[in-house]
N, C-alpha and C positions, 0 to 999 in steps of 0.2 A: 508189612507186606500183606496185602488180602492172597487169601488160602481160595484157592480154585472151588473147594468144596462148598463156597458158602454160598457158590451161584449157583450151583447146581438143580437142576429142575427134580429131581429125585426127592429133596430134603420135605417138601409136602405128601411126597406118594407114598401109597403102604409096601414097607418093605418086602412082607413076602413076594410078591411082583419079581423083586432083585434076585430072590432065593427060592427058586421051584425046584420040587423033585425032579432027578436027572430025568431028561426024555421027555419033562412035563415043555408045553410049548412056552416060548418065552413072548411072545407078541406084544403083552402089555407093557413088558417092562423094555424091548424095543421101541416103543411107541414115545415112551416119556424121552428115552435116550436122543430120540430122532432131532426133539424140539427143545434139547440143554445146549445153551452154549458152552458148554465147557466139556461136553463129551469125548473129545478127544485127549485133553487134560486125565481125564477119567481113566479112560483106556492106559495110556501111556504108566500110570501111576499104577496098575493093575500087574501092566506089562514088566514094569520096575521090579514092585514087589511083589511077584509069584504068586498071587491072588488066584487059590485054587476054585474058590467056590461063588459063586453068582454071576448077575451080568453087570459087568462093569462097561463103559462107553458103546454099549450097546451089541458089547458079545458075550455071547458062553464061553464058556471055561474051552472044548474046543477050538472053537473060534482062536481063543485068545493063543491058547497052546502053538494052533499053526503059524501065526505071525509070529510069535518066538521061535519057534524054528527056525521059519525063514531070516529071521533076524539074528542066529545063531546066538538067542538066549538062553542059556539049562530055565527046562521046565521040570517042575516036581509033578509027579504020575504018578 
């Protein structure tokens, strides 16, 4: 079975982009998520496993947090 991550448009960009300091803006690493196909793959596998820190399918850690609420996922805080 091919792993989602290997299409991933991330795996050539510099990871810091994925991991800013909190409040730093995330633009760039939105910008790569925009143009993966697998971004929502991404997301979802973020959303799974409680993935506190970076932008995964093209959200912050906030971001991500809200949709698990709404989704009535426990989030770790």
């Amino acid at each position: 079975m091919e792993n989602w991550k290997d299409k991933a448009e991330c795996l050539d960009a510099d990871p810091d982009i994925f991991f800013p300091p909190e409040g730093v803006n995330i633009h760039q690493a939105r910008a790569v998520c925009a143009r993966c196909p697998v971004q929502e793959e991404c997301l979802e596998y973020a959303l799974k496993h409680n993935i506190e820190f970076g932008v995964w399918g093209g959200m912050s850690r906030k971001e991500r947090e809200q949709i698990a609420r709404k989704r009535g996922i426990r989030v770790v805080v």
